[in-house]
C-alpha positions in Angstrom: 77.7 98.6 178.5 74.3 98.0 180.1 75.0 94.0 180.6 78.6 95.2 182.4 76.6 97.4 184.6 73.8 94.9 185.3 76.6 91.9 186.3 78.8 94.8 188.4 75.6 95.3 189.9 74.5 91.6 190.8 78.6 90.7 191.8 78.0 93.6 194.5 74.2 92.5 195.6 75.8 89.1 196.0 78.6 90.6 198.0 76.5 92.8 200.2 74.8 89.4 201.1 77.9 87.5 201.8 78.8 90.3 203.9 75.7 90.1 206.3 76.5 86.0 206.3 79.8 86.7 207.6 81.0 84.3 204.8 83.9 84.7 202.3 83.4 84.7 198.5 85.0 81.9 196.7 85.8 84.3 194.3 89.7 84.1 193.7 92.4 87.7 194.5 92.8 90.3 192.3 95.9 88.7 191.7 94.7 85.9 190.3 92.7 87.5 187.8 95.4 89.4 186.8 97.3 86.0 185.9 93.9 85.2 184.0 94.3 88.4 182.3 98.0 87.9 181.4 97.2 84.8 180.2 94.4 85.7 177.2 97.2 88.4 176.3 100.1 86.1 176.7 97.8 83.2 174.1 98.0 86.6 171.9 101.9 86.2 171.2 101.1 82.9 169.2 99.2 84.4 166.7 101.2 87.5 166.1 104.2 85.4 165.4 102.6 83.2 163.3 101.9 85.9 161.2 104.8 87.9 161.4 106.7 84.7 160.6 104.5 84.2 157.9 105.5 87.9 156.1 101.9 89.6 157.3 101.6 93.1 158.3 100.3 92.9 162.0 97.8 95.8 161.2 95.1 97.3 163.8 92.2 95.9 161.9 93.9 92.1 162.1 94.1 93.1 166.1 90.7 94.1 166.2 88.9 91.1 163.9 91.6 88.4 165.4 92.8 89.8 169.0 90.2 91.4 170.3 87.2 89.3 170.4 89.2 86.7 172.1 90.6 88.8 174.9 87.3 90.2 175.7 84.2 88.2 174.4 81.5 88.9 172.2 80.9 92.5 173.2 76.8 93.8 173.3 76.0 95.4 170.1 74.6 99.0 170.1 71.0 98.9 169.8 69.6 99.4 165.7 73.1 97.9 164.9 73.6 94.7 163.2 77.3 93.9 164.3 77.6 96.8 167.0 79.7 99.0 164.9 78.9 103.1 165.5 
């Protein structure tokens, strides 16, 4: 969670700075990372039907080991963990 806070933090330092250069941030809408969004959930549907074509339980542990680290990256482990499990 610290790394999230630490790049929220330098996005916004970087903002403030563009702000006082009275330039715009090449940094696309809100809309357009909402497509970006829709589309790691949308590459999602592939797998899913694979497996339910295949006969395989979609079960929340497949979502979590197969789904999940592609959606949203390699999470930061808590520290003294090995994988970042609690």
């Amino acid at each position: 969670m610290k790394l999230y806070l630490v790049a929220l933090g330098a996005g916004v330092l970087v903002g403030v700075i563009y702000g006082l250069m009275n330039v715009r941030s090449p940094a696309p809408p809100v809309i357009a990372l909402i497509g970006l969004l829709g589309i790691l959930v949308g590459e999602q549907v592939v797998p899913v039907a694979k497996r339910l074509i295949a006969g395989q339980p979609i079960t929340l542990s497949w979502v979590k080991q197969d789904c999940v680290p592609h959606v949203f990256g390699e999470l930061p482990a808590k520290p003294g963990t090995k994988d970042g499990a609690a």
